[in-house]
N, C-alpha and C positions, 0 to 999 in steps of 0.2 A: 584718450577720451573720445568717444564716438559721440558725434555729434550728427546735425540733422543735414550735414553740409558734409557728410562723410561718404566718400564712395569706398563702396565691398567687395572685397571679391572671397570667394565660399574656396571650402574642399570638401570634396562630396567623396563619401565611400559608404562602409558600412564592414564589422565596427569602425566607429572614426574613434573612439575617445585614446586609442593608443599612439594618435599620429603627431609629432610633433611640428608642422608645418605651421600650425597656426601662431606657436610662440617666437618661431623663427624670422618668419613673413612681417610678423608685428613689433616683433622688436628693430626689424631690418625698415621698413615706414616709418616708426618714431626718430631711428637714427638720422632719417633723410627729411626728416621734418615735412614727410607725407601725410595729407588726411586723407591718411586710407585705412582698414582695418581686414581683417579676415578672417572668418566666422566660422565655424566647423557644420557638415552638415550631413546626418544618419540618416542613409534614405533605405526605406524597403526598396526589394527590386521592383514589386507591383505596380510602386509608384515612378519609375521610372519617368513615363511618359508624361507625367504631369507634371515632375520634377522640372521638364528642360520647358514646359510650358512656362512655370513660374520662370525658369531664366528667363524664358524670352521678353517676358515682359516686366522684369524688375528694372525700373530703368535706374535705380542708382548702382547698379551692379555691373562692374568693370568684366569681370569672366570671372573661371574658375579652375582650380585644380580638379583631376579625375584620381582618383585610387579605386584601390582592389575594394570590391571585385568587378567594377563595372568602367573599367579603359574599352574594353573591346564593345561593350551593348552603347557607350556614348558614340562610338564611332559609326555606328548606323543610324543616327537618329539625328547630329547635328545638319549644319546648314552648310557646309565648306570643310574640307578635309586640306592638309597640305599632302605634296608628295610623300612624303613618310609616312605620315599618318597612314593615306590612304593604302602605300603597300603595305602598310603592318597589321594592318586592321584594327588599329590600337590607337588613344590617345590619351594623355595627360594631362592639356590643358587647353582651354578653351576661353576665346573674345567674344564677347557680346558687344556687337558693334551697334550702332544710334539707334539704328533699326531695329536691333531685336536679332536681327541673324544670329546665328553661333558658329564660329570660325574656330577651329581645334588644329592641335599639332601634338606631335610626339617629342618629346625632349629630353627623354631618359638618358639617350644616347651620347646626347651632346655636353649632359652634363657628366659624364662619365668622362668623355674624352678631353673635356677641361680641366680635370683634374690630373687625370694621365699627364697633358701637357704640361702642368705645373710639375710635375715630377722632372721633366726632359722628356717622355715620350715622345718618339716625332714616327708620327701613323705612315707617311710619304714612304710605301715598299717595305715597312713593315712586316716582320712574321708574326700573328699574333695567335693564339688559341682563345674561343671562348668557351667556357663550361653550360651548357643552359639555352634551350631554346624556346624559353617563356615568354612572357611579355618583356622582362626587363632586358632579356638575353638578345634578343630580336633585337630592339633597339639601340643596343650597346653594339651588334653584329652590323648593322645598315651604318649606324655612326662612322665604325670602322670602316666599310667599306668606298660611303662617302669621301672619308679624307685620304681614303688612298690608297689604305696596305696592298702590299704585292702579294698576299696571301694571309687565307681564314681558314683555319681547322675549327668547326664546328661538333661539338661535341654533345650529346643528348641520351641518356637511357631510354628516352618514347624517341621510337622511332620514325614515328607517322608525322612526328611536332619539327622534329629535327629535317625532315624530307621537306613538308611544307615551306621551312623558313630557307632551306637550301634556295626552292624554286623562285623563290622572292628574289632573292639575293644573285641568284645567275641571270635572271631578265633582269636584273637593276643593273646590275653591274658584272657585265661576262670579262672583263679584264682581267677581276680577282682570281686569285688559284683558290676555288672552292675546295674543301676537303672533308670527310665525313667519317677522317679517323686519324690518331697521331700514334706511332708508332714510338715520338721520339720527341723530348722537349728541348732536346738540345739546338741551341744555336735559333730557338723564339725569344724575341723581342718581348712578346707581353702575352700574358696567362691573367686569365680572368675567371675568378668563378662566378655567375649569374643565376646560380644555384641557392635554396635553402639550406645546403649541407653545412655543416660547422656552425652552424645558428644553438645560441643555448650551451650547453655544457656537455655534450656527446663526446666529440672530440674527433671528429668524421671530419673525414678529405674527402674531396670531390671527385679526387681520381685515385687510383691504382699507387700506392707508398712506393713501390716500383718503379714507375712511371717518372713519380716527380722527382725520384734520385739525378734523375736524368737533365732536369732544369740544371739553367748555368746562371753565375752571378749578375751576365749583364742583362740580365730578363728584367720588366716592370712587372709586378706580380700583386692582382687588386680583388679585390673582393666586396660585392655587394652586399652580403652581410652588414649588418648593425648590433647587432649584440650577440656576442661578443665585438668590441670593437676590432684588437686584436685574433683572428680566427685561429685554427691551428693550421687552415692554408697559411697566412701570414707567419705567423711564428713558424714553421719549416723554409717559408719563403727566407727570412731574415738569416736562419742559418745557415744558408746557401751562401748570403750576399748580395740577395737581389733587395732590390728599391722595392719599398711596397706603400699600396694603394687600399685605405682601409671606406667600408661603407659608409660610415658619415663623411667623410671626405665627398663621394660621390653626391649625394644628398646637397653640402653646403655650396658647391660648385653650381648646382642644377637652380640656387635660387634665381641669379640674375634670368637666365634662359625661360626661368618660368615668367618673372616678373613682365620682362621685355614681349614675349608672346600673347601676355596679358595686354599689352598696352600700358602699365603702367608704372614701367619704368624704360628708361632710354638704352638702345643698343650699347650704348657705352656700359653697361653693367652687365653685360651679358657676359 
């Protein structure tokens, strides 16, 4: 029940009516006995600008989530970037603090690697492959590099997308063994596709059927796909041996991370 004593927080994309954030977020506030709610919200892109005006001054409005297609146009326009954010160019979710500022961060990443961890993944010199040098690829790529891996094989058919997020990734963090091709999946830790491929009923690999013969049982092997849940990455994953990581897994992970970046819930959920 929204009441007049209820504080909001939106998800702003365009289409939104396919996003299931709102059911998730609301059902997760009633569990915790939050009066909070969160409202879905279709914006042209025209209206951008006027969009983040209405944020700034809605004052019962805690933040908000970003979706496709506008993480990268929120990230020039808010009032405060974090370090991720700022090198990705990209944001997901956004505080609206007393004032009216808007303070954003990127979280894609983090919630991907939470869920890894629930698996046993441990990122600390790590070998990992990511498939995808998108928005979601990036973020899952910086995540990784954050916690540690001793090496990213970065992998992208646009080549100019895949060069860009290299150069991100070597000034953040020159430690990593950057890499901008794999030869060999043998003896990697974790294979990730951050790809559209295997979405829907095609039945398309991200990589080379070649290739991933090459994968060994003790890999983590995850996919941000959502429907299928099961992909046919995963299901070749499975017949190898290896541990897999499917896209709504990633997704329910990423709530606490959004919540707590909101403000409104406590690091403990994160």
């Amino acid at each position: 029940m929204i009441r007049g004593t209820t504080q909001l927080v939106a998800i702003i994309g365009s289409p939104i009516a396919q996003v299931k954030s709102p059911e998730n977020f609301n059902a997760w506030f009633d569990a915790a006995g939050a009066d909070l709610a969160m409202v879905p919200m279709d914006v042209r892109a025209g209206e951008l600008d006027a969009c983040l005006a209405l944020l700034r001054g809605w004052q019962n409005l805690r933040g908000c989530v970003v979706t496709v297609p506008y993480k990268q146009a929120f990230a020039t326009r808010v009032d405060a970037l974090s370090r991720r954010a700022a090198a990705l160019g990209a944001v997901n979710v956004v505080r609206r603090e007393a004032d009216g500022r808007l303070v954003a961060d990127m979280v894609d990443g983090l919630g991907f690697l939470g869920a890894a961890q629930a698996h046993g993944f441990a990122p600390a010199g790590a070998r990992a492959v990511v498939v995808g040098a998108g928005g979601v690829g990036s973020a899952i790529a910086y995540a990784l590099c954050e916690a540690g891996v001793g090496s990213l094989a970065l992998l992208d058919v646009d080549a100019g997308r895949q060069a860009r997020l290299a150069a991100v990734l070597r000034n953040g963090f020159p430690e990593v063994d950057l890499q901008l091709e794999c030869a060999s999946l043998a003896g990697v830790d974790l294979l990730v596709n951050a790809t559209p491929v295997g979405m829907g009923d095609t039945g398309a690999l991200p990589l080379d059927p070649a290739l991933l013969q090459t994968l060994g049982a003790t890999a983590h092997v995850a996919d941000v796909v959502t429907s299928p849940v099961v992909t046919p990455l995963l299901e070749l994953a499975r017949t190898r041996g290896c541990t897999v990581q499917t896209g709504p897994e990633m997704a329910k992970a990423q709530l606490g991370h959004l919540g707590v970046a909101m403000g409104v819930m406590p690091e403990s959920h994160a």
